[in-house]
Residue frames as qw, qx, qy, qz and C-alpha x, y, z in Angstrom:
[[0.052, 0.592, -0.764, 0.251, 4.19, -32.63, -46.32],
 [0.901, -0.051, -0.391, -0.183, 4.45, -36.17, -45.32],
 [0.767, -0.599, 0.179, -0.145, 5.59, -37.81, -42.09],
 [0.859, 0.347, -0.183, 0.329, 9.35, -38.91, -42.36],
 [0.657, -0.619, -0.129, 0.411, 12.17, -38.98, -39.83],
 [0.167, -0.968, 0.150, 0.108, 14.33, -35.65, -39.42],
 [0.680, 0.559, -0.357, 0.313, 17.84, -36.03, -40.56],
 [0.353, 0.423, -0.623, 0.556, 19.99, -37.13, -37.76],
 [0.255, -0.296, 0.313, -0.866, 17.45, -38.00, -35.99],
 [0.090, -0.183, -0.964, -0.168, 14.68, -40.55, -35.05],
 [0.206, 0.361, 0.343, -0.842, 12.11, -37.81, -34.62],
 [0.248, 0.393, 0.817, 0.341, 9.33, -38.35, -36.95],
 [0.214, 0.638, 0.206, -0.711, 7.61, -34.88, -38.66],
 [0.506, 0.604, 0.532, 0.311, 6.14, -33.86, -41.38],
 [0.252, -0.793, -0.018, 0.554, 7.84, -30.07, -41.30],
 [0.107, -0.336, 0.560, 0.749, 9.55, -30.16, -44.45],
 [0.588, 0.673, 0.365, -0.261, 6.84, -29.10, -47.19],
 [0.360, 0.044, 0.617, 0.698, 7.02, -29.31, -50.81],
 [0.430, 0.353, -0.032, -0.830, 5.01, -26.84, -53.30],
 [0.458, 0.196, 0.859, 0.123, 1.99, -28.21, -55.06],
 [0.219, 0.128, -0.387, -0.887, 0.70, -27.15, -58.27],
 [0.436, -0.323, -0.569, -0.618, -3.32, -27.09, -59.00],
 [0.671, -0.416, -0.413, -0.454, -6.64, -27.65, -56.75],
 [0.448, 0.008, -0.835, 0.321, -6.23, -28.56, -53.34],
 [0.544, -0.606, -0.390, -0.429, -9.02, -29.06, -50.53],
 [0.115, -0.301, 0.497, -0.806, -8.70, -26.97, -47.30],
 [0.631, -0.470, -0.559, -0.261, -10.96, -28.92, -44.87],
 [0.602, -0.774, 0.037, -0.193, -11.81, -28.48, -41.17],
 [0.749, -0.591, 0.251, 0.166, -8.33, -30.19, -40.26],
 [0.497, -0.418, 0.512, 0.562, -5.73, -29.05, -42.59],
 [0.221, 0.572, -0.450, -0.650, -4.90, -29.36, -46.38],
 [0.953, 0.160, 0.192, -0.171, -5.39, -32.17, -48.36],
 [0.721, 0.545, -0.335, 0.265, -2.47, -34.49, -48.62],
 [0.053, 0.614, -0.508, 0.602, -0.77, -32.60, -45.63],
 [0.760, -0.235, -0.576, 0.189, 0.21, -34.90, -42.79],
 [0.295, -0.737, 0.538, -0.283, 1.63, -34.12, -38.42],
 [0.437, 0.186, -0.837, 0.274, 4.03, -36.23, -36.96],
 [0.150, -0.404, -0.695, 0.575, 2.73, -36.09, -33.28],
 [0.181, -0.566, -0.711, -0.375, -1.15, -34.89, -33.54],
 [0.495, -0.649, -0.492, 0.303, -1.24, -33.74, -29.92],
 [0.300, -0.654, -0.058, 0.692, 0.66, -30.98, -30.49],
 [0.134, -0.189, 0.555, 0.799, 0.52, -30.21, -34.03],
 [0.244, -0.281, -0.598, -0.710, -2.39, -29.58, -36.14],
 [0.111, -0.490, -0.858, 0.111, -6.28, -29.86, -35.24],
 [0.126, 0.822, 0.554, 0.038, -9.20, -27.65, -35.41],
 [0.023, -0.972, -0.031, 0.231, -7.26, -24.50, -34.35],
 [0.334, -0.634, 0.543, 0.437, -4.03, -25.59, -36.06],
 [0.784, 0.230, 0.574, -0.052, -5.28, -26.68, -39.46],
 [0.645, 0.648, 0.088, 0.394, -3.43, -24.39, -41.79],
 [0.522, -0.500, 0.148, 0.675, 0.48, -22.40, -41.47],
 [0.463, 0.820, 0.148, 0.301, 0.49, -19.27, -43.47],
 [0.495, -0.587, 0.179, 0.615, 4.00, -17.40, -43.30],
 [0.274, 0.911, -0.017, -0.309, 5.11, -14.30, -45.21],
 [0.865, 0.364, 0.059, 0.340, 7.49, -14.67, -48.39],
 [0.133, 0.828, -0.342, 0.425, 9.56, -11.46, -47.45],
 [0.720, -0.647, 0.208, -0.143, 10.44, -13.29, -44.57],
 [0.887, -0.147, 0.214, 0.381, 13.21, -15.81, -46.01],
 [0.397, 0.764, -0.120, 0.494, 14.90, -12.80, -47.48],
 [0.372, -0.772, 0.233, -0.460, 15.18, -11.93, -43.86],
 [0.900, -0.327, 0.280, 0.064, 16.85, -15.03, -42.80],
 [0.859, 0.383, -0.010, 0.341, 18.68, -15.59, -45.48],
 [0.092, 0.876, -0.148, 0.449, 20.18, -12.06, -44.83],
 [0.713, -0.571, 0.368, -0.174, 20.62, -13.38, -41.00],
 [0.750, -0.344, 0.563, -0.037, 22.07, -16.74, -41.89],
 [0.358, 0.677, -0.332, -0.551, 23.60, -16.58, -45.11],
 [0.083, -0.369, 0.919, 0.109, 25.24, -20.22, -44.65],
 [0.281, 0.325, 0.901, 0.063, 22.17, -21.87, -45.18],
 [0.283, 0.377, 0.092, -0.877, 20.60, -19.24, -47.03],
 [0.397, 0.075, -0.670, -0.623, 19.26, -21.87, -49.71],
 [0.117, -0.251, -0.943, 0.182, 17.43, -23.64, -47.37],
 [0.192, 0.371, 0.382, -0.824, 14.96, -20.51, -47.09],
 [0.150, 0.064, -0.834, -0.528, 12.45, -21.12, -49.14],
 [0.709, -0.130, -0.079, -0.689, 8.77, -21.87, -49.37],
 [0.969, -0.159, -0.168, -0.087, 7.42, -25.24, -47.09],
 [0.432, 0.295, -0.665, 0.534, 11.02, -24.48, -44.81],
 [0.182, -0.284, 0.434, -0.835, 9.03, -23.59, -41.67],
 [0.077, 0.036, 0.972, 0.221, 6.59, -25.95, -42.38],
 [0.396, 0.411, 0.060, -0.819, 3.86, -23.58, -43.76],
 [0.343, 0.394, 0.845, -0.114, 1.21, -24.55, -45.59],
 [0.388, 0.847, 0.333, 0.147, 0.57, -21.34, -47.63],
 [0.526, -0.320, 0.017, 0.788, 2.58, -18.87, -48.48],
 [0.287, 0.856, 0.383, 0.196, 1.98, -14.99, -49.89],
 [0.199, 0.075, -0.092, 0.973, 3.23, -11.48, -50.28],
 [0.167, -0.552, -0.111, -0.809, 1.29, -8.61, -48.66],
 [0.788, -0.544, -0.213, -0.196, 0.17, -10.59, -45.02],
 [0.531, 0.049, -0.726, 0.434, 2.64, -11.13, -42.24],
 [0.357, -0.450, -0.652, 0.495, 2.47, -10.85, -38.35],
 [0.289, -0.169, -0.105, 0.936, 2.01, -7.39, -38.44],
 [0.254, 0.030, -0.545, -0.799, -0.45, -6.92, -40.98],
 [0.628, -0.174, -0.668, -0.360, -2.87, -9.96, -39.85],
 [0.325, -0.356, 0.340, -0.807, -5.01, -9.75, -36.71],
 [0.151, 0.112, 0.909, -0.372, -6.19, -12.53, -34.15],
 [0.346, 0.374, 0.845, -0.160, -10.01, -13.47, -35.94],
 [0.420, 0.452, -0.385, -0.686, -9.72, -11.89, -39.24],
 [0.774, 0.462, 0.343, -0.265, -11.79, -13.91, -41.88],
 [0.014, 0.666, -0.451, -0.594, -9.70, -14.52, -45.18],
 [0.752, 0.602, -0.028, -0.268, -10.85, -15.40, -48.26],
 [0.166, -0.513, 0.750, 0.383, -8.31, -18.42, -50.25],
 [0.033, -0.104, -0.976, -0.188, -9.76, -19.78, -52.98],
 [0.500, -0.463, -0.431, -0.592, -13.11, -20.75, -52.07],
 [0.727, -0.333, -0.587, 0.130, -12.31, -21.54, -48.34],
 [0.194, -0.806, 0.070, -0.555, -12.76, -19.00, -45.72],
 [0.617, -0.346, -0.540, 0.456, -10.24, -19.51, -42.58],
 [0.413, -0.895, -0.143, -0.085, -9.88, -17.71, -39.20],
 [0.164, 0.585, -0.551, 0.572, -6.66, -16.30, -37.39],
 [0.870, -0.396, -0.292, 0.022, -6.58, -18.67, -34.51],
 [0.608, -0.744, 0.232, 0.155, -3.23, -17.80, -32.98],
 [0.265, 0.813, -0.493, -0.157, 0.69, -17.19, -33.50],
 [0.946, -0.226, -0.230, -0.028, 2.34, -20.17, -33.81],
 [0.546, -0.768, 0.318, -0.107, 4.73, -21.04, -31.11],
 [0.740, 0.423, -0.503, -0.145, 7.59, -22.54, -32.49],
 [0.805, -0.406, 0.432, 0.012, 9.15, -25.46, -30.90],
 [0.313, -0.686, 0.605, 0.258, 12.77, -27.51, -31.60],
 [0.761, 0.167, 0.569, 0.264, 12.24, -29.37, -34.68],
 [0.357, 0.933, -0.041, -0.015, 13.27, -26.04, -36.36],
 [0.142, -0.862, 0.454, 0.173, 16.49, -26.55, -35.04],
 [0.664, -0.017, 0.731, 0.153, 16.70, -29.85, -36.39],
 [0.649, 0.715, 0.256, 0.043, 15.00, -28.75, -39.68],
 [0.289, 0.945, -0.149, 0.020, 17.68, -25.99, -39.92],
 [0.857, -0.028, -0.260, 0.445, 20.92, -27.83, -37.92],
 [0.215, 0.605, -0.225, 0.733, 20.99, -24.69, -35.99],
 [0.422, -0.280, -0.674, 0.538, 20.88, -25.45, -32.07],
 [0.017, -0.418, -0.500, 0.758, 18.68, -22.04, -31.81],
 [0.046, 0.052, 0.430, 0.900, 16.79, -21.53, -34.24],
 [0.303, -0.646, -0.682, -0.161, 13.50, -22.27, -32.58],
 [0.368, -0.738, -0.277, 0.493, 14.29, -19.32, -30.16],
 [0.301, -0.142, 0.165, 0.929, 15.54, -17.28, -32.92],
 [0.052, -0.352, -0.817, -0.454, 12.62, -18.01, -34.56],
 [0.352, -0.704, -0.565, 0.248, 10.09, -16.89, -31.46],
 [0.189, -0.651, -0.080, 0.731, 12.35, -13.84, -30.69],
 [0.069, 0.026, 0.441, 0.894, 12.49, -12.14, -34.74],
 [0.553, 0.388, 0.503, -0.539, 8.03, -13.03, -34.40],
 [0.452, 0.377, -0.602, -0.540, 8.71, -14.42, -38.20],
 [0.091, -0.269, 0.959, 0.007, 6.64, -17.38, -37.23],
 [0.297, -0.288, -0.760, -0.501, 3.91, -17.53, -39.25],
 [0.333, -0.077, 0.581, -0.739, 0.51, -17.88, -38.00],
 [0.129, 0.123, 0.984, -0.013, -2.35, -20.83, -37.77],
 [0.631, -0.102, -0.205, -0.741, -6.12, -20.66, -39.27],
 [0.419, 0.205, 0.793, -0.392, -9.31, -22.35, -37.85],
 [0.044, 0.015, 0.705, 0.708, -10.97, -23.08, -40.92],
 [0.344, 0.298, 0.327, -0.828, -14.73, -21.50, -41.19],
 [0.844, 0.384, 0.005, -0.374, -16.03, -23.03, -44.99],
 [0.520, -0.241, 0.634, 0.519, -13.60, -25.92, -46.13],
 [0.586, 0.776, -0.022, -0.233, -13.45, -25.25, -49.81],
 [0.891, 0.254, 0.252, 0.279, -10.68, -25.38, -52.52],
 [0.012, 0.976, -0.066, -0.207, -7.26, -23.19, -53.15],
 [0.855, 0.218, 0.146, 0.448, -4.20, -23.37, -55.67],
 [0.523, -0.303, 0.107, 0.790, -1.37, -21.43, -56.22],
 [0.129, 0.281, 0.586, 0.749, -2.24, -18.13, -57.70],
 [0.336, -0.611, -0.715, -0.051, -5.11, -17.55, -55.77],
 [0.107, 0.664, -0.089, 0.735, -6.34, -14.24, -54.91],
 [0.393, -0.318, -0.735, 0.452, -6.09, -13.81, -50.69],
 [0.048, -0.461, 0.022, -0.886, -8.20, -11.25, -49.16],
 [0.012, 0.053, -0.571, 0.819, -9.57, -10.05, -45.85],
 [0.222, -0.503, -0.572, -0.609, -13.13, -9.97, -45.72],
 [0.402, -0.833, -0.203, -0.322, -13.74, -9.19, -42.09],
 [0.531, 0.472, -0.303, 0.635, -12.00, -7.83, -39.03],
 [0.420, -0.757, -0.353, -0.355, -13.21, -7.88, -35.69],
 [0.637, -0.690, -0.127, 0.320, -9.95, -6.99, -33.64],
 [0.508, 0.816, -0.208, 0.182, -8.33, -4.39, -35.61],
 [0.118, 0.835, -0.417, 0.338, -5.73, -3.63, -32.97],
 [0.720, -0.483, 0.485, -0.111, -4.97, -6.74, -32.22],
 [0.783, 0.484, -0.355, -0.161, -2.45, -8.35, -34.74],
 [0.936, 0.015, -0.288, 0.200, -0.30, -11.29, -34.32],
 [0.507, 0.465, -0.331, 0.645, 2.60, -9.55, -33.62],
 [0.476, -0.487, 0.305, -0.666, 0.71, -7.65, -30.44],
 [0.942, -0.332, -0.021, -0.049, -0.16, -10.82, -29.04],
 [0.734, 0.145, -0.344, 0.567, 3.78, -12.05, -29.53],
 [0.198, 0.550, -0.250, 0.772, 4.36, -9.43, -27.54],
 [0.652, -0.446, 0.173, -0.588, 2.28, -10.51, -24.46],
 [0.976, -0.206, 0.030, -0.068, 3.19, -13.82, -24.80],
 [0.891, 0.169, -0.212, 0.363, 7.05, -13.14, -25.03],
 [0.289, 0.336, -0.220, 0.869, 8.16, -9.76, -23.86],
 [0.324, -0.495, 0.108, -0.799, 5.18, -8.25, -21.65],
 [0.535, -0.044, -0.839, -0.087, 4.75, -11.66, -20.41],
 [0.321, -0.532, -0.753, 0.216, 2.77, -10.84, -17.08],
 [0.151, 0.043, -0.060, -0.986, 1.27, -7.36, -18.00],
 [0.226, 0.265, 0.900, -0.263, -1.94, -7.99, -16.18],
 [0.492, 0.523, 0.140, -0.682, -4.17, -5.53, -18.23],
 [0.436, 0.364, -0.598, -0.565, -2.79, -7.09, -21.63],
 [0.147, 0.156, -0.977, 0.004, -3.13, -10.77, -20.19],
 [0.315, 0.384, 0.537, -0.682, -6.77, -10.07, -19.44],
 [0.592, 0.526, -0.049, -0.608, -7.83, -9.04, -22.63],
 [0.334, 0.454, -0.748, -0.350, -6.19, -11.65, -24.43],
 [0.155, 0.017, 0.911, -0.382, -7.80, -14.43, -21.85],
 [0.475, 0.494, 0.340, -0.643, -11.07, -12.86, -22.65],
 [0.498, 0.505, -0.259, -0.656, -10.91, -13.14, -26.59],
 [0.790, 0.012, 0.596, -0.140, -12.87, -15.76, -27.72],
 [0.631, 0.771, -0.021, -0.083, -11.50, -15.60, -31.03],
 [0.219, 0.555, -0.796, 0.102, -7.98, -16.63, -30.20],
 [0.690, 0.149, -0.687, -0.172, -7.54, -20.02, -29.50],
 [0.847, -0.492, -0.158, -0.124, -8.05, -22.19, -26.29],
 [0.862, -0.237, -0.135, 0.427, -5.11, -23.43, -25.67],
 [0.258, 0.316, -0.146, 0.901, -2.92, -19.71, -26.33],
 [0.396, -0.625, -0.034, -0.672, -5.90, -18.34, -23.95],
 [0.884, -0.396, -0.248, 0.002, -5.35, -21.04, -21.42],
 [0.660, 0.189, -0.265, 0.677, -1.51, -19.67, -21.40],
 [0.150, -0.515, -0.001, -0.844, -2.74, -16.02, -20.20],
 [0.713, -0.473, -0.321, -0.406, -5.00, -17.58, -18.22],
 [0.869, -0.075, -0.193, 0.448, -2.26, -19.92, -16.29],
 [0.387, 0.308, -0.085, 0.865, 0.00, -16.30, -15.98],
 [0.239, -0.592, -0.141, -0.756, -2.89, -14.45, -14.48],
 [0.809, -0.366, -0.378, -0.264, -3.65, -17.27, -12.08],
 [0.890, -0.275, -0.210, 0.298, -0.11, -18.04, -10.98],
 [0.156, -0.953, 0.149, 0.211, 1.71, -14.91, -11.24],
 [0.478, -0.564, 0.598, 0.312, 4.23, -16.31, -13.49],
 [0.572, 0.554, -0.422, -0.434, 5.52, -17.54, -16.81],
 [0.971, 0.073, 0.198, -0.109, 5.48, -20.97, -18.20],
 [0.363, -0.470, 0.643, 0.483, 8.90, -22.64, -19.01],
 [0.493, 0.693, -0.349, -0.393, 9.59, -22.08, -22.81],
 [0.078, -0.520, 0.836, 0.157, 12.45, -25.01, -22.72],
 [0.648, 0.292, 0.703, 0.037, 10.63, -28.19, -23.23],
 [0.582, 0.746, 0.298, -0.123, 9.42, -26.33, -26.71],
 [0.198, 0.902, -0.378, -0.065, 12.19, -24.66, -27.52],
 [0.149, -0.573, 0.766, -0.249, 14.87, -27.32, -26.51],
 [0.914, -0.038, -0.402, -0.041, 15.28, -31.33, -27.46],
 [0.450, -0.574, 0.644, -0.231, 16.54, -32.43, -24.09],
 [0.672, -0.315, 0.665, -0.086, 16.61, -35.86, -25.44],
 [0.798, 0.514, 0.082, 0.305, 17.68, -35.84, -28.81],
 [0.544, -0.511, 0.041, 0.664, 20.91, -34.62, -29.63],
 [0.538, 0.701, 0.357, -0.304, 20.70, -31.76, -31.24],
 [0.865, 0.376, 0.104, 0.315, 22.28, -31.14, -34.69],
 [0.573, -0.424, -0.194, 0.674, 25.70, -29.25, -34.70],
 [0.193, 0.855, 0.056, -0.478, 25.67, -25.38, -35.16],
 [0.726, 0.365, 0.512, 0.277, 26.01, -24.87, -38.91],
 [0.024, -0.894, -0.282, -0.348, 25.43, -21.24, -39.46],
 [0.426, 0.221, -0.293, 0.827, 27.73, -18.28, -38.47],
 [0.249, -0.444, -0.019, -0.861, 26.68, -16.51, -35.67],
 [0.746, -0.431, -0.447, -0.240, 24.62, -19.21, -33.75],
 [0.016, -0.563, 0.596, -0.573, 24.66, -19.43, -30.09],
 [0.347, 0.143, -0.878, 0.295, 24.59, -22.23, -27.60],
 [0.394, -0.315, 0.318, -0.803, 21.58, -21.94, -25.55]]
């Protein structure tokens, strides 16, 4: 994906991905080719690749039928896509073999409001968060080389019983369960900055506000498009 302004907007992302056929080089900071709009919050060492399950957009579509053609690989702005991996399945510092390039589970990602722009659904970053269909981010361990086709496999596993989804579940619903927010602080295998959240919860007895991420206070946002949607 390449850097180009949002539709109806003057937001500048690179969210909408296209598929690429043959070779492409997975390096310490992403894909090759693949662009962020705003750096600071998007990509970098622990955000350098978006894998998200293909059974998901069946599951949207199902949800949101009116835009069901927008589901679709490179809608979420993933970076790989597969069958047989989702949250559920794929644990906070599993190893995984793509290609020749071995990445890490670094952390769920956390979506934020240029979904709702991507999708013209005024919640869809908060639907997004609450279904936990939001992919998750690799830290890349060997850069190497991976095309479509490519077999994907596990090769190690040093928190079974911790899988994406468990973490979503500390960081959205148990959200100041002091035994889970402990252990998750502690593992050095999830990312800094999702350990710095726990951390920040343990410290202050409280939960960070969601709305800045979730919510363009200062764009308008696009109108609701999609039966069902609610106003939030």
């Amino acid at each position: 994906g390449s850097v180009r302004r949002l539709a109806n907007t003057d937001i500048q992302s690179a969210i909408v991905k296209t598929l690429r056929d043959g070779p492409l080089r997975i390096g310490k900071l992403g894909v090759e080719g693949d662009e962020q709009g705003e750096k600071v919050i998007h990509g970098g060492p622990e955000k350098a690749v978006l894998h998200y399950a293909a059974h998901h957009y069946a599951d949207w579509a199902a949800e949101l039928p009116a835009s069901a053609a927008q589901f679709a690989p490179g809608a979420f702005g993933e970076n790989i896509v597969s069958r047989g991996l989702d949250e559920t399945t794929v644990c906070v510092g599993d190893s995984i073999r793509i290609g020749s390039a071995l990445l890490q589970v670094a952390q769920p990602r956390q979506p934020c409001f240029k979904l709702n722009h991507r999708f013209g659904q005024t919640d869809m970053s908060r639907r997004t968060q609450t279904s936990g269909r939001t992919g998750w981010y690799y830290r890349v361990l060997e850069e190497g080389v991976a095309q479509a086709g490519d077999a994907i496999a596990v090769v190690e596993r040093p928190h079974p019983d911790w899988s994406v989804r468990r973490v979503q579940h500390y960081l959205y619903k148990a959200v100041l369960d002091e035994e889970g927010l402990r252990a998750l602080a502690a593992m050095e295998l999830l990312s800094e900055s999702t350990r710095k959240i726990f951390r920040k919860r343990i410290q202050n007895l409280e939960v960070e506000s969601w709305e800045d991420r979730l919510v363009d206070h200062n764009k308008v946002e696009a109108p609701d498009c999609l039966p069902g949607s609610q106003n939030k």
